[in-house]
C-alpha positions in Angstrom: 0.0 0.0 0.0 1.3 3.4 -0.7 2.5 5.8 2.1 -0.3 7.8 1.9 -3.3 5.4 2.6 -1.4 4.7 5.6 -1.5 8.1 6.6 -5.3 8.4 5.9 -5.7 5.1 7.9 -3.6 6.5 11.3 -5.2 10.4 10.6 -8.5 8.2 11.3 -7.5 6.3 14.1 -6.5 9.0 15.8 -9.6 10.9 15.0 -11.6 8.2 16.0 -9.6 7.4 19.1 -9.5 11.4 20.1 -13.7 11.8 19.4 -14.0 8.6 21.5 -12.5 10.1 24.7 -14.2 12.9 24.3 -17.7 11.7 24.1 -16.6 9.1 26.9 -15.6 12.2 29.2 -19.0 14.6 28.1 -21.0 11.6 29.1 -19.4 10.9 32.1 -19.5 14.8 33.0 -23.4 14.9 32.5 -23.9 11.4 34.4 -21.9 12.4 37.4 -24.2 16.0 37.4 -26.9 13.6 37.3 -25.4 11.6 40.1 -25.2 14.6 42.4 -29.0 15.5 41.5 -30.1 12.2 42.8 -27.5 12.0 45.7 -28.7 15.3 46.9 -32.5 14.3 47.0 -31.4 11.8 48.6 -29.8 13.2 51.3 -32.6 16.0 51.5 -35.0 13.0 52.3 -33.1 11.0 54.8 -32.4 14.2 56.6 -36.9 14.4 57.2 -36.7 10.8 58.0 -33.8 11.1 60.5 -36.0 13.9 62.4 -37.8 12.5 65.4 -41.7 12.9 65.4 -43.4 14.9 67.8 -44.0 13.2 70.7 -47.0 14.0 73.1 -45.3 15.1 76.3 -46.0 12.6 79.0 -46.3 13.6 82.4 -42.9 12.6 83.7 -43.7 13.0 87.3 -43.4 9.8 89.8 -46.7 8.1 90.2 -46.8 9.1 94.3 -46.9 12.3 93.6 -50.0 12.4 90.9 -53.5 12.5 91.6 -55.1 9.1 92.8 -57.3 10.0 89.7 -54.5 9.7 87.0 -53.1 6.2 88.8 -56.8 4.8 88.4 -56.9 5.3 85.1 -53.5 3.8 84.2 -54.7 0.7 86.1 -58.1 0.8 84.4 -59.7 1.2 87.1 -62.6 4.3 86.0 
């Protein structure tokens, strides 16, 4: 083959090899943008799930010092 079909043939390859990497680097640019999107929901909703519910507030004092009332009722006795 003449010297200049080999020329053409490695001007392509490294064409080709050059386009390659950089559609392999744009898509893996885009992909790890995308990657953060989704992390970032992500983190945005296990952040509200981490968060404790409110609680009612439950009367915290010992049972001697409440109201025979409330003591009756916890026993199921009214």
């Amino acid at each position: 083959m003449p010297w200049w079909i080999w020329l053409v043939l490695v001007l392509f390859m490294l064409t080709m090899l050059v386009g390659g990497g950089a559609y392999a680097c744009i898509r893996g640019y885009h992909a790890f943008k995308d990657a953060i999107k989704v992390g970032g929901r992500m983190s945005k909703r296990f952040e509200a799930m981490s968060e404790p519910l409110p609680q009612p507030k439950e009367n915290t004092s010992p049972f001697f010092t409440r109201p025979l009332f409330c003591i009756s009722c916890r026993q199921g006795l009214n």
